[in-house]
Each structure stands twice: as C-alpha cells, then as structure tokens.
N, C-alpha and C positions, 0 to 999 in steps of 0.2 A: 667616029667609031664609038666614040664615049655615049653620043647621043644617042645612037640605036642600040645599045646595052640596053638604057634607060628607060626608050621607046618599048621596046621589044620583053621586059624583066617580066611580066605575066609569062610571056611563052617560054624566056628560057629555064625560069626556077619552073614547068610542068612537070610533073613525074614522065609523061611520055619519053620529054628531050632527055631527061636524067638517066631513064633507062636508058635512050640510047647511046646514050656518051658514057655512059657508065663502063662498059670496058675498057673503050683507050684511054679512060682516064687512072685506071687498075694497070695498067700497062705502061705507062706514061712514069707513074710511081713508082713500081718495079724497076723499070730503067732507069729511072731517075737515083735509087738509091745504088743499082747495082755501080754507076759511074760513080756517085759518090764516092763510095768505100773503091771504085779504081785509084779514083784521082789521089784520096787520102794516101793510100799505100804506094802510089808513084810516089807521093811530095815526101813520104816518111825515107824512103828509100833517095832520093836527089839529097835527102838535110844528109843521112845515113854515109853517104859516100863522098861527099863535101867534106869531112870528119877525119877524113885519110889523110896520114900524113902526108905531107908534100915530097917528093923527094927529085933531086936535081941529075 
C-alpha cells in the first residue's frame, strides 16, 4: 500500500482528487470532533461518579 501511495502521489495530491474527496474529508472532521468531545464528556462523567462515596 505504501508503494502505490508513492507510485500514484502525482494523481492523488491533483486538485481533481482533492475536490473529490474533499467532503468526506469535511465530514470525516466533523464526526471526528463531534465523538471526541462525546468520548471527553463520557470519561469526565465515569472519573465524576467514581468520586461517590462508597457506601455498604
């Protein structure tokens, strides 16, 4: 796979491919941040309630 990056790096830095990929890549970010900041606020919220006292 490495090799045909390499092979192929004229066609895929084209503006053509760029444009095309260029939204799921906008899309891909978006998702990507919107999970971030889930994950963040699940793990803030698990430390959060870890925190409770213990009771028997």
């Amino acid at each position: 796979m490495y090799y045909l990056s390499i092979c192929f790096c004229d066609y895929l830095t084209s503006p053509s491919v760029q444009q095309a990929i260029y939204p799921y890549l906008m899309n891909g970010w978006i998702l990507l941040t919107y999970l971030t900041i889930y994950q963040s606020l699940y793990m803030f919220y698990q430390i959060w309630t870890l925190r409770k006292p213990i009771q028997a």
